[in-house]
N, C-alpha and C positions, 0 to 999 in steps of 0.2 A: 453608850454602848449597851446594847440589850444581848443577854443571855439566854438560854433555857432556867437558870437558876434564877437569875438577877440582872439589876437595871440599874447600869453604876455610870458614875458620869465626871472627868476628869477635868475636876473644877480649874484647877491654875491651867491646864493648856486652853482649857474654854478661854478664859482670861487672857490668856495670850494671845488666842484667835480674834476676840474681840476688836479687844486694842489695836489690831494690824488693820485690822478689815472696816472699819465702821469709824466715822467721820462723828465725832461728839463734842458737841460744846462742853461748857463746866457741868452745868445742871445735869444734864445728860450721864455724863461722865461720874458723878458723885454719888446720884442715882444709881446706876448699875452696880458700881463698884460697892453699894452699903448693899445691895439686895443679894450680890455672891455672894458676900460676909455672911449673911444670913444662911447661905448653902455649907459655904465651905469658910470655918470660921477662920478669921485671922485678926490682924489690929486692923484698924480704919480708923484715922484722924478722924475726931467730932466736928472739927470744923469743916468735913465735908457737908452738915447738913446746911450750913449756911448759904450754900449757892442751889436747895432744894428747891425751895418756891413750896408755898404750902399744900397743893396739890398730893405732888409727890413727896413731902414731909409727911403727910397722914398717911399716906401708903406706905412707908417704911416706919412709922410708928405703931399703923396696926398691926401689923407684920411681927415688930418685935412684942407686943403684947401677946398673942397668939403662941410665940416659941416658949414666953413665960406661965404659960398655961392660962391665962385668961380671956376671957371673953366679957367681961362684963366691965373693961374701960375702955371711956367713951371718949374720942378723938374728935376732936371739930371744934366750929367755931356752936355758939347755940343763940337760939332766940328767942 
């Protein structure tokens, strides 16, 4: 919802909508659900990153590096 003042956005009905609307395997599913956490904080089981696949695990690991103020840890595999 955009305002004149503000731009606010009603994470648990988004979630709600989600859910109803959109066809998600696990990965899918575990995915989203750590990336709202990241919006609109709540618990999330850790063993949702299990069914991540490491793609989308480094995408939700940079992600949470970022909210802890850093930029300077490095996610990957290396060579």
């Amino acid at each position: 919802m955009e305002t004149e003042a503000f731009v606010f956005c009603d994470w648990p009905r988004f979630e709600a909508q989600y859910r109803c609307a959109l066809v998600l395997d696990e990965g899918e599913d575990a995915f989203l659900t750590l990336v709202l956490a990241t919006a609109f904080p709540r618990l999330v089981p850790l063993w949702k990153v299990e069914v991540l696949g490491d793609r989308r695990l480094g995408i939700v690991l940079r992600a949470l590096a970022r909210l802890a103020g850093s930029g300077t840890i490095a996610v990957g595999s290396r060579s």
